[in-house]
TORDREN-897953 format. One record per residue (C-alpha): residue number from 1; x, y, z. Coordinates in Angstrom, 3 decimals, padded with zeros to 6 digits. Example, Ala and Ser with C-alpha at 12.3 -4.5 7.8 and 13.67 -1.06 7.14 Angstrom:
BEGIN
(1,(012.300,-004.500,007.800))
(2,(013.670,-001.060,007.140))
***
This chain:
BEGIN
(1,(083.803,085.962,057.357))
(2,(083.269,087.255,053.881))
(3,(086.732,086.763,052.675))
(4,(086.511,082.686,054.378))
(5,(083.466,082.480,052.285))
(6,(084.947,083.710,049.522))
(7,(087.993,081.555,049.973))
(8,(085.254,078.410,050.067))
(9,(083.694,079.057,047.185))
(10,(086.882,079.163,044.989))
(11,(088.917,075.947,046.538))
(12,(085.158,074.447,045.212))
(13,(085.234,075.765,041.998))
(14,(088.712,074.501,041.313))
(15,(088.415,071.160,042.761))
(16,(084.870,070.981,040.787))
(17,(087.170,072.625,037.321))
(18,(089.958,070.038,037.956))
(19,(087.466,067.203,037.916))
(20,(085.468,067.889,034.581))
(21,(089.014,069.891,032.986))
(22,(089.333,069.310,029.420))
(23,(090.926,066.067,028.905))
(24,(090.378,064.054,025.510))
(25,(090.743,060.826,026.251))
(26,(090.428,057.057,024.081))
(27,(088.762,053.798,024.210))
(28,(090.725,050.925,024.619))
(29,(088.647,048.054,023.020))
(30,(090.455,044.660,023.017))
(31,(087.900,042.599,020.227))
(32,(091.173,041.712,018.434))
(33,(093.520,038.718,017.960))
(34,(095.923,040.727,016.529))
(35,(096.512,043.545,019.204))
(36,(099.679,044.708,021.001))
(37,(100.344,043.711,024.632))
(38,(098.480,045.983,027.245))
(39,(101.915,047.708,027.930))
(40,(102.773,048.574,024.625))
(41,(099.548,049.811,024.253))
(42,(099.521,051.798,027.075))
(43,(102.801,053.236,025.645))
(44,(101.128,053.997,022.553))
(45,(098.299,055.885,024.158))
(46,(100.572,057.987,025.856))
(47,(102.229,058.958,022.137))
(48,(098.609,060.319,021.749))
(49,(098.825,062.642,024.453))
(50,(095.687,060.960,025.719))
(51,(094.929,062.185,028.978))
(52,(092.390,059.543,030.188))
(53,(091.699,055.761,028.836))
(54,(088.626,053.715,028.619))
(55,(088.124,050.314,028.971))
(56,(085.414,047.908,028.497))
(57,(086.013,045.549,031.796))
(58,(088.233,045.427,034.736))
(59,(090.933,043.446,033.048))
(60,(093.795,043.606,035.145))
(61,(096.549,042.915,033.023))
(62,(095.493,046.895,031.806))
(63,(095.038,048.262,034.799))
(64,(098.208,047.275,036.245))
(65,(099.957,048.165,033.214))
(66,(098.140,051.748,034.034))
(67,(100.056,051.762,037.296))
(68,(101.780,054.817,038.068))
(69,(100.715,056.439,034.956))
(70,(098.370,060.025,034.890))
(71,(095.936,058.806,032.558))
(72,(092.601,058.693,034.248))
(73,(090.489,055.270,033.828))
(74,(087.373,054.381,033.292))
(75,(086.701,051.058,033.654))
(76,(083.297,048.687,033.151))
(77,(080.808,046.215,034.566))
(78,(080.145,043.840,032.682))
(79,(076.285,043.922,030.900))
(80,(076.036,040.426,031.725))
(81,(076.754,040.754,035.571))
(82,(073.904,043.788,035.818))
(83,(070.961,041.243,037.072))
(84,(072.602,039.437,039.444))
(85,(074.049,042.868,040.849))
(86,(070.723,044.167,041.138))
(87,(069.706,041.901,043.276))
(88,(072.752,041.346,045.547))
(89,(074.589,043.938,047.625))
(90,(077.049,041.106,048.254))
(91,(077.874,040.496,044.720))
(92,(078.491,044.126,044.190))
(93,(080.961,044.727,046.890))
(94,(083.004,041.224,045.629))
(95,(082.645,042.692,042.306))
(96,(084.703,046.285,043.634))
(97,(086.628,044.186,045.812))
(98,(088.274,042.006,043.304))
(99,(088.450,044.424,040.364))
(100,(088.552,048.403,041.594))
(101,(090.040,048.280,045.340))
(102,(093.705,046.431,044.549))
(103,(094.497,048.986,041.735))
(104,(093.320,051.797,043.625))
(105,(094.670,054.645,043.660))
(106,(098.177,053.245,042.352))
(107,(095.919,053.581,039.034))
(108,(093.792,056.785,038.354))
(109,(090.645,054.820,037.922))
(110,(087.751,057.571,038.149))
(111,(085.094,056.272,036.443))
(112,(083.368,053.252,037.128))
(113,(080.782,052.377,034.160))
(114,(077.315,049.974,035.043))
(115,(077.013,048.370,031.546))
(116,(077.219,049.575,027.898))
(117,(074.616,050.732,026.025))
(118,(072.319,048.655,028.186))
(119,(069.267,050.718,027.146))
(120,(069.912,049.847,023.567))
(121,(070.008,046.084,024.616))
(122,(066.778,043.814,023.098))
(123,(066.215,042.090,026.369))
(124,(064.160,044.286,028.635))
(125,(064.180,042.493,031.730))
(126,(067.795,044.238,032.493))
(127,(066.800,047.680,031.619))
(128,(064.943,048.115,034.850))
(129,(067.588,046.677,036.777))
(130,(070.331,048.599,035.463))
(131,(069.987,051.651,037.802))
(132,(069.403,049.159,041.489))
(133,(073.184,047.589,040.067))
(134,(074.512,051.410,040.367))
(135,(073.367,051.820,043.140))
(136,(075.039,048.974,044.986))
(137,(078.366,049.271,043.069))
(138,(077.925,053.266,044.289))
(139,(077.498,051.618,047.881))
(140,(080.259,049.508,047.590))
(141,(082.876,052.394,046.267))
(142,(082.329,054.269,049.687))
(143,(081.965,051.435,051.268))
(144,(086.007,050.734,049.932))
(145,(086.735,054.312,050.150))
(146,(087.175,055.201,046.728))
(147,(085.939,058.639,047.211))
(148,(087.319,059.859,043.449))
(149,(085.923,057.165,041.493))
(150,(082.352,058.201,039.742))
(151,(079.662,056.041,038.920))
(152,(077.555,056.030,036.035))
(153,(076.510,054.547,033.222))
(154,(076.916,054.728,029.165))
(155,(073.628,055.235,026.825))
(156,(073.199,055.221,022.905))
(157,(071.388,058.400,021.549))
(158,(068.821,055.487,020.422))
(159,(067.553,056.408,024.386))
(160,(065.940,059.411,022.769))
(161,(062.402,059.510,021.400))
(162,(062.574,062.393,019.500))
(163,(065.885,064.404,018.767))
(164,(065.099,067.585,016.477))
(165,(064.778,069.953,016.747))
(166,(066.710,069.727,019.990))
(167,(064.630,071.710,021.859))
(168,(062.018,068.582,021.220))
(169,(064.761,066.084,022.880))
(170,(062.640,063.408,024.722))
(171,(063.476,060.053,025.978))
(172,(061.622,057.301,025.139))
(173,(058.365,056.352,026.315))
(174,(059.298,053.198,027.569))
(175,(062.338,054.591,029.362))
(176,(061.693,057.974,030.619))
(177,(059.564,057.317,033.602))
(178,(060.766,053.390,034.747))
(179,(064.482,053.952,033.911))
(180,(065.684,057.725,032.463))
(181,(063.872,059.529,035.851))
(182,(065.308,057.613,038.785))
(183,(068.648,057.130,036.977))
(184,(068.486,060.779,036.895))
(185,(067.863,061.440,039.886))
(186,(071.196,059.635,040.768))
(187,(073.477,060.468,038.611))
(188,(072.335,064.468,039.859))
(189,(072.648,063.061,043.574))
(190,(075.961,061.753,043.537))
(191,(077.279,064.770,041.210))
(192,(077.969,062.097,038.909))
(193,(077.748,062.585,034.384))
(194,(075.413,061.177,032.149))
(195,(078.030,059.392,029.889))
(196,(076.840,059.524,025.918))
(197,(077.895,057.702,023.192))
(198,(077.583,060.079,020.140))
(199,(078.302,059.271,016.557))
(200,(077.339,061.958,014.012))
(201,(078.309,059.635,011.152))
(202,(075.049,057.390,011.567))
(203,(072.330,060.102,011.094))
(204,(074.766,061.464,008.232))
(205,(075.196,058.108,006.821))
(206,(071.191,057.122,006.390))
(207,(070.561,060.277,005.242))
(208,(073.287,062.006,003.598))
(209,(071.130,064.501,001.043))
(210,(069.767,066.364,003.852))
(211,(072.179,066.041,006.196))
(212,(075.470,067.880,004.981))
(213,(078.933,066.260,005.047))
(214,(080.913,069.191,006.277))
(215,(077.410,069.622,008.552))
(216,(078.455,066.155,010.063))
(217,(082.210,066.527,010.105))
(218,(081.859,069.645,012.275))
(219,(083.512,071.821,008.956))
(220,(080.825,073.877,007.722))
(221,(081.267,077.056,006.924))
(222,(077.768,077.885,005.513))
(223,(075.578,075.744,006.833))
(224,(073.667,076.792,010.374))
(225,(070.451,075.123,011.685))
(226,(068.260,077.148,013.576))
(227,(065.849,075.256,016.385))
(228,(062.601,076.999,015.803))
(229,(061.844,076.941,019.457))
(230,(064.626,077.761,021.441))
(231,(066.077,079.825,018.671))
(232,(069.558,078.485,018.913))
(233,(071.949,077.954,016.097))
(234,(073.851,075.643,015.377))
(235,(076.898,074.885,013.063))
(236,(077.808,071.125,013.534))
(237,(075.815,068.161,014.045))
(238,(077.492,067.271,017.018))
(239,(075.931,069.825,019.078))
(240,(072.618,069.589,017.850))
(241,(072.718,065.635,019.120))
(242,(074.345,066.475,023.030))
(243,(071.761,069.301,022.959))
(244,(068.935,066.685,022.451))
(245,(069.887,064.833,024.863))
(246,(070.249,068.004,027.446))
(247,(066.756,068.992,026.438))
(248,(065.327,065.554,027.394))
(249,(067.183,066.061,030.800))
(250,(065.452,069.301,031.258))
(251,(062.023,067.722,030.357))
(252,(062.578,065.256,033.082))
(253,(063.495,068.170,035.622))
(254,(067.055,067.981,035.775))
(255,(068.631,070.797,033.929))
(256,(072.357,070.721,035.194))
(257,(073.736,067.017,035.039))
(258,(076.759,067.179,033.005))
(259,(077.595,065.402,029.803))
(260,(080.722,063.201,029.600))
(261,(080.988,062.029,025.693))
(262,(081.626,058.166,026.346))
(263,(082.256,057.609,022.674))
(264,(082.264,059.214,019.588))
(265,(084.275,059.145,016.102))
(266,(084.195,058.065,012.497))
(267,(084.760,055.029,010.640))
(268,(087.636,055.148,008.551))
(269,(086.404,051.932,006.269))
(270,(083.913,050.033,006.215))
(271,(082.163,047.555,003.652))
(272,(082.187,048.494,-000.107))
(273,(078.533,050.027,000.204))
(274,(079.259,052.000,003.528))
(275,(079.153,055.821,002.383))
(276,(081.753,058.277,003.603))
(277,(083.677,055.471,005.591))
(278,(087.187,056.882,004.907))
(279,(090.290,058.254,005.935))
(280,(089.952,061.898,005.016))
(281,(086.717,062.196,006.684))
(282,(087.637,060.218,010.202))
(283,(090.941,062.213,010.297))
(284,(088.923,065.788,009.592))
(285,(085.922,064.910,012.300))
(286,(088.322,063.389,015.348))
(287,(090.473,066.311,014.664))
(288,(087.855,069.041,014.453))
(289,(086.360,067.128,017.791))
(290,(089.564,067.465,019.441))
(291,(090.367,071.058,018.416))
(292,(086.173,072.191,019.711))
(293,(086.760,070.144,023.394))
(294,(090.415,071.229,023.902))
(295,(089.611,075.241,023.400))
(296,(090.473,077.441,025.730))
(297,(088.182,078.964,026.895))
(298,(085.886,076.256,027.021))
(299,(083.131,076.424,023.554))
(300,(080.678,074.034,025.150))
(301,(077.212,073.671,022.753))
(302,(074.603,076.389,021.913))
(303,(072.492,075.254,025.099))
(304,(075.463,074.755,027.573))
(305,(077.719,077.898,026.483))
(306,(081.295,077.505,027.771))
(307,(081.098,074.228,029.364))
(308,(083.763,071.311,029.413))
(309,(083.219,068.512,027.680))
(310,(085.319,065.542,028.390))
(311,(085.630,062.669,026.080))
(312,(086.705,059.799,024.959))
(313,(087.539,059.213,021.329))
(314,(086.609,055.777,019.787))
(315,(088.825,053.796,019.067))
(316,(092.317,052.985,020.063))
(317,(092.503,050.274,017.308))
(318,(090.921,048.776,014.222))
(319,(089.487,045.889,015.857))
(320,(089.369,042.418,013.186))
(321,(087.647,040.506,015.599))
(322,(084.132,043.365,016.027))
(323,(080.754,041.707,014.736))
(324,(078.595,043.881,012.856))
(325,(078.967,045.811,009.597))
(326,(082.951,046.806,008.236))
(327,(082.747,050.440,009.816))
(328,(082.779,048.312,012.978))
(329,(085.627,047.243,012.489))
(330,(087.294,050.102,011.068))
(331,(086.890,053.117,013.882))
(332,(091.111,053.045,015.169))
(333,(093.237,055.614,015.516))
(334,(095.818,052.955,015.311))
(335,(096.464,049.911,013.205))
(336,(096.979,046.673,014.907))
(337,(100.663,047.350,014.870))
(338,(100.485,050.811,016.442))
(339,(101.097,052.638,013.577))
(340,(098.824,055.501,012.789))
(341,(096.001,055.264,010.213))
(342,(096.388,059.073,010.318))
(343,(098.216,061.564,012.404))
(344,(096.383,062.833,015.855))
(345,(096.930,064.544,018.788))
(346,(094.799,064.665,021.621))
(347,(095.613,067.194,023.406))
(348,(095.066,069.469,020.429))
(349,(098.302,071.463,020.796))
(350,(099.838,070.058,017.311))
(351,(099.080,072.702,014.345))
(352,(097.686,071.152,011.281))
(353,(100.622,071.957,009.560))
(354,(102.321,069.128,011.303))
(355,(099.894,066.443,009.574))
(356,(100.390,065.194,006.232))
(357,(098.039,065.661,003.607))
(358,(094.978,062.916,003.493))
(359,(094.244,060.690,000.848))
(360,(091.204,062.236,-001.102))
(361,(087.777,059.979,-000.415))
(362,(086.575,057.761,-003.038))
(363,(083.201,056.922,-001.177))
(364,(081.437,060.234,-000.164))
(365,(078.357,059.709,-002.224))
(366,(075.836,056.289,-002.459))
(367,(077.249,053.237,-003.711))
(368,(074.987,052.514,-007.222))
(369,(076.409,048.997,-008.012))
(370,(075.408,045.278,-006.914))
(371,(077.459,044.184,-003.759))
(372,(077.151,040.323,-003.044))
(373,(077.631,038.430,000.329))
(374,(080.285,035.771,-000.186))
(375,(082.106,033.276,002.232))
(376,(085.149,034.323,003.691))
(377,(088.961,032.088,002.656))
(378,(090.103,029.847,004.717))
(379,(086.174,029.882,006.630))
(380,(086.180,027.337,009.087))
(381,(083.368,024.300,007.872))
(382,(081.831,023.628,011.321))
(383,(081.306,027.047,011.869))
(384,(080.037,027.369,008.251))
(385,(077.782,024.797,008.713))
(386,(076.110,026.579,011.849))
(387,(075.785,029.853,010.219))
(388,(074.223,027.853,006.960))
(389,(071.441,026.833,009.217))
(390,(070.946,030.143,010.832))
(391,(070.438,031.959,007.400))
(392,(068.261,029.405,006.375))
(393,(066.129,029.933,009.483))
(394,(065.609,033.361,008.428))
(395,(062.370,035.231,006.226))
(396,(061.075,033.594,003.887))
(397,(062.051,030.862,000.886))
(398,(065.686,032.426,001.800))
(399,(067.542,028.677,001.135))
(400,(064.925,027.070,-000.989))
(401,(066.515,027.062,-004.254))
(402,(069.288,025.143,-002.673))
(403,(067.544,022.452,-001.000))
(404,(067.787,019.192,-002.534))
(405,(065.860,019.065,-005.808))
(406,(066.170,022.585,-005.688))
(407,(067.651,024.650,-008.758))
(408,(070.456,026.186,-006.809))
(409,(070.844,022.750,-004.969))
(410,(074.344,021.534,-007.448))
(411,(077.103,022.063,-006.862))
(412,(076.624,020.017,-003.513))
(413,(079.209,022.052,-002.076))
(414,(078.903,023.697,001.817))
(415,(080.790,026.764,000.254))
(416,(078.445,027.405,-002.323))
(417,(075.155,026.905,-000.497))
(418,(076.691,029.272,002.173))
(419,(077.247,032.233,-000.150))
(420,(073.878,031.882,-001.781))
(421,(072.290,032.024,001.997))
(422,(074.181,034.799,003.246))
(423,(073.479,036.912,-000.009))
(424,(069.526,035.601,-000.009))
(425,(069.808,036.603,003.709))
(426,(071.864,040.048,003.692))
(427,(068.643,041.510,000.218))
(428,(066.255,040.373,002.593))
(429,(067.633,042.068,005.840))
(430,(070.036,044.631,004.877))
(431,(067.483,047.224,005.768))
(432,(066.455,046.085,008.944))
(433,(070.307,046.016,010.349))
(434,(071.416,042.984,008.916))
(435,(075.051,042.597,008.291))
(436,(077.388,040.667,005.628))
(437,(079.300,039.106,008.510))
(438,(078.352,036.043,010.438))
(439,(080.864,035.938,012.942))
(440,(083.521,036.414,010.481))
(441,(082.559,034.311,007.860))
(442,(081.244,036.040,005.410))
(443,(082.158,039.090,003.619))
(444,(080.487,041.756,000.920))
(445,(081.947,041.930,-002.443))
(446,(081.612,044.049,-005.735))
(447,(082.427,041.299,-007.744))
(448,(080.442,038.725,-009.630))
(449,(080.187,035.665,-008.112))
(450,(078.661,034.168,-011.239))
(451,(082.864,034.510,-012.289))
(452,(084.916,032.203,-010.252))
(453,(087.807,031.186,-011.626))
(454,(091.327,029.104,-009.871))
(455,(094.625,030.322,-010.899))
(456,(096.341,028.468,-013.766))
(457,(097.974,024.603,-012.667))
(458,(100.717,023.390,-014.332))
(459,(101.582,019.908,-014.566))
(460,(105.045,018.527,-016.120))
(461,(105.167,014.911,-017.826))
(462,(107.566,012.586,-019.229))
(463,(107.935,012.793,-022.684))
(464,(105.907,009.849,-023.532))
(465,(103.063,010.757,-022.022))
(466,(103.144,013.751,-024.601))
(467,(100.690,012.029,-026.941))
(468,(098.671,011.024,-024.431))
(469,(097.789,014.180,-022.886))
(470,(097.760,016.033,-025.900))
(471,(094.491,013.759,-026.657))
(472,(093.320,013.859,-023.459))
(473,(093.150,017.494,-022.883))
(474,(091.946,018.150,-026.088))
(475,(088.569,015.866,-025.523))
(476,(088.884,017.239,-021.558))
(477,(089.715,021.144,-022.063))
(478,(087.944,021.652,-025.554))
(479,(084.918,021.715,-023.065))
(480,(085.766,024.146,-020.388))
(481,(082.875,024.166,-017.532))
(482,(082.561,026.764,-015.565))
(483,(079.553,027.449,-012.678))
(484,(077.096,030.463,-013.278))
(485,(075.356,031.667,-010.070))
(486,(073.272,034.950,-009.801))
(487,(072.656,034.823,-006.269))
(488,(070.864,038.181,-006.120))
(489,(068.020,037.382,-008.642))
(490,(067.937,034.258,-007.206))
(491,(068.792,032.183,-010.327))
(492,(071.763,029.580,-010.931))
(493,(073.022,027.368,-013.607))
(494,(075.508,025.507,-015.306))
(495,(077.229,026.587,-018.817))
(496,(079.594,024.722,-021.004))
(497,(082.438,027.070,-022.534))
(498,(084.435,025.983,-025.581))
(499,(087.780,027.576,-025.231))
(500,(091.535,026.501,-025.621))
(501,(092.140,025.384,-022.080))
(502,(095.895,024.635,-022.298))
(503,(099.407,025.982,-023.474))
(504,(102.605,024.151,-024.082))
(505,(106.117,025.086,-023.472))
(506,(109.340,022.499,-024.118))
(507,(111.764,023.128,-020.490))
(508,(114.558,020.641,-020.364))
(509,(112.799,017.864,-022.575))
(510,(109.621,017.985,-020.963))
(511,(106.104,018.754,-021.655))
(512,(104.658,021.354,-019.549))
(513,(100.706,022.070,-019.808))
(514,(098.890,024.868,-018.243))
(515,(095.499,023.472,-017.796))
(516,(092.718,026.357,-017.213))
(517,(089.631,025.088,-014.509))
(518,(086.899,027.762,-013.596))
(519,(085.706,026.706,-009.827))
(520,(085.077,028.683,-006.643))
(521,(087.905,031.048,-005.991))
(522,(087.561,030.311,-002.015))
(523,(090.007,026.975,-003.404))
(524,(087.989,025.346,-000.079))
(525,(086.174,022.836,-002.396))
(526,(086.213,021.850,-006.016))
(527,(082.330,022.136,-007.821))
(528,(081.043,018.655,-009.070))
(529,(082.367,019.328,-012.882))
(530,(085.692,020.640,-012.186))
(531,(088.546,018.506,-013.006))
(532,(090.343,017.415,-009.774))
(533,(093.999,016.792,-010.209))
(534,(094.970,013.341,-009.038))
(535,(097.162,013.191,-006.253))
(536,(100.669,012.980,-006.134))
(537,(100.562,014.483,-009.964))
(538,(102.258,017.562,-009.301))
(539,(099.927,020.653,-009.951))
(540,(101.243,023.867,-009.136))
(541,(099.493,027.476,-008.959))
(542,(100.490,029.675,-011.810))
(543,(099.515,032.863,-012.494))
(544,(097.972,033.826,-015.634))
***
């Protein structure tokens, strides 16, 4: 009877081991028009020695191309879906029907994710519906008999009231009893994780003088933090943050649910003002990440000693078509073409010796100069329009200067009311989270906008037209106009140049003139001043 029992106990362990084994998986986001087909990119994942794959829906073009594969999925209900589920136990069981139960178990989908970040969302109302939707998509996967698949849910550490020291890890007031405690209670009940997105960058990133680079970047060699309660230590920041969060669990009364890291990386670019967004320092903290989960035996953190951690890395891709600020857009292990932005392997077996050096970062301490927020090329006028009016809406006196009668208001040009909003917008906001972007159509810049200048034209004429032009460029060009905007003190103007605005040449018995015209460098629109080429004349970009 002993040696049965014995026997039991084991077969458990190893089917419970298999289950959470250390596998470093990615997340497949597809916010891109630029992106490889799903089976390339499945292809490509695989040349990461990925072992499990992440995706933000059901879509099935990815999930068949994950037929027959051994990469474990996680897959995603939609945020938007989450009330109606809620509510209806039919819904849910269409929802599985349609989008888990024909790929199953031809595809290794064993995670099944209510939502993303739902807790971080503004509107409230689907917060305390988010754990009634897992529980009827939980009904409906045994209902289907999908006995592997778990279900759960992914949270921001922005769930957390307090974070440090980590023994202080709480959940937020407004969360811990309504939401954090039943949701618990669940994810402990059906032996399920509580999936965390975890970025160390951000707490680096606002606060870079006490927070320590290497600190951040799980590198340091001399730098501990001690919790003055518990009395752990700690020697990356990583830790400290899934040890919040395992704290705040314990506070609630559930000391053993088991973390699952549903995201976590480093930008590697952002906007000119973004500190630390680089190469080197992505490339050192996914590695280092990689090389702590895949150890053998198992690290785990200071409060959870030799525990797996799975994971999934973030991203797959740099993603062109992500809203926010430029790190956004900038978190790939791969470009959109699959090649590497840097060399990786997930399953951590690769030596370091194999990688190439890394370029050295340029941005590791605070941008000092003036950044500007300009409109994009090629920025499509409807759309600029729209987001025009939705700056405008915004604080206070942001677009008065360029109203009509304003002193901003000339040139009367979409382009150059747009920039001045976004930049008046962006000093006002930047602080509070608001982002140089606008759907695209704007973008941050170190240089002057007050300086806009269109490449050289040249325009060939007959012979006897020589005269003529000579006098006619002289009165024109003698006078070169150019427009002077300081968008972030909020002043503009208008200031007459004198400058020789032309060149001549002889080429085959003609006259060729290179005629110099200052104007917005977008080339959308030409400001009321500028001299407009007539049509048909034959003006030509040349470069100065």
């Amino acid at each position: 009877m002993g040696l049965l029992t014995f026997f039991l106990v084991s077969l458990l362990a190893s089917f419970s081991s298999a289950e959470i084994s250390a596998k470093v998986g990615v997340n497949y986001g597809q916010l891109g028009n630029n992106l490889p087909t799903p089976s390339k990119s499945i292809e490509l994942i695989k040349t990461l020695k990925a072992k499990r794959v992440k995706i933000y829906d059901a879509n099935p073009k990815i999930l068949k191309a994950l037929k027959g594969t051994d990469l474990q999925v996680s897959i995603m209900v939609p945020n938007e879906l989450i009330n109606s589920i809620s509510k209806n136990q039919t819904l849910a069981d269409q929802w599985v029907h349609t989008n888990v139960a024909p790929f199953y178990p031809d595809t290794k989908i064993r995670y099944l994710l209510v939502g993303n970040e739902i807790l971080s969302q503004p509107d409230k109302s689907v917060w305390f519906n988010l754990v009634p939707a897992m529980r009827r998509i939980r009904y409906a996967i045994k209902c289907h008999k999908l006995h592997k698949v778990k279900v759960g849910t992914p949270l921001a550490m922005d769930v957390l009231e307090s974070s440090y020291p980590p023994s202080n890890g709480t959940f937020r007031s407004d969360v811990s009893v309504s939401v954090m405690k039943p949701m618990l209670w669940f994810l402990n009940r059906t032996k399920s994780f509580f999936f965390l997105d975890v970025y160390t960058y951000f707490p680096w990133s606002s606060d870079p003088v006490n927070i320590k680079l290497d600190y951040a970047l799980l590198r340091a060699k001399n730098v501990t933090v001690t919790d003055p309660v518990s009395g752990l230590t700690y020697t990356n920041l990583l830790d400290q943050m899934l040890d919040a969060v395992v704290f705040a669990m314990k506070r609630l009364g559930y000391p053993d649910i088991r973390l699952f890291i549903a995201e976590t990386g480093w930008p590697n670019g952002g906007d000119i003002d973004q500190i630390g967004a680089n190469i080197f320092n992505a490339a050192t903290y996914n590695r280092n990440v990689v090389k702590k989960l895949m150890a053998k035996p198992a690290i785990g953190t200071p409060a959870r000693p030799c525990v797996v951690l799975p994971a999934f890395l973030f991203a797959l891709y740099n993603e062109n078509k992500k809203p926010g600020p430029g790190t956004e857009r900038h978190f790939g292990l791969l470009h959109p073409n699959g090649s590497n932005v840097y060399k990786i392997d997930l399953s951590g077996k690769a030596p370091e010796s194999e990688f190439k050096p890394l370029p050295k970062p340029t941005n590791n301490e605070p941008y000092k100069g003036k950044v500007w927020c300009v409109v994009t090329k090629h920025a499509n006028k409807t759309a600029l329009a729209g987001a025009l009016s939705y700056a405008c809406g915004q604080g206070n006196f942001t677009c008065d200067p360029i109203q009509p009668g304003g002193k901003c208001y000339k040139p009367k040009s979409l382009v150059w009311h747009a920039s001045f909003a976004f930049s008046s917008y962006w000093a006002q906001f930047k602080k509070l989270g608001g982002t140089c972007y606008f759907n695209g159509l704007a973008v941050p810049t170190a240089k002057d906008p007050s300086k806009y200048q269109l490449p050289t034209r040249a325009l060939t004429l007959p012979p006897y037209l020589n005269l003529a032009a000579n006098y006619l460029l002289t009165m024109v060009m003698g006078l070169a106009s150019s427009l002077v905007l300081d968008f972030e003190e909020g002043r503009c103007g208008r200031e007459l140049r004198l400058g020789n605005g032309y060149s001549y040449r002889r080429q085959l018995g003609m006259r060729v003139v290179s005629l110099f015209v200052k104007t917005s460098t977008t080339g959308d629109e030409e400001g009321e001043g500028s001299f407009v080429p007539p049509i048909g004349s034959g003006w030509l970009p040349k470069a100065h």
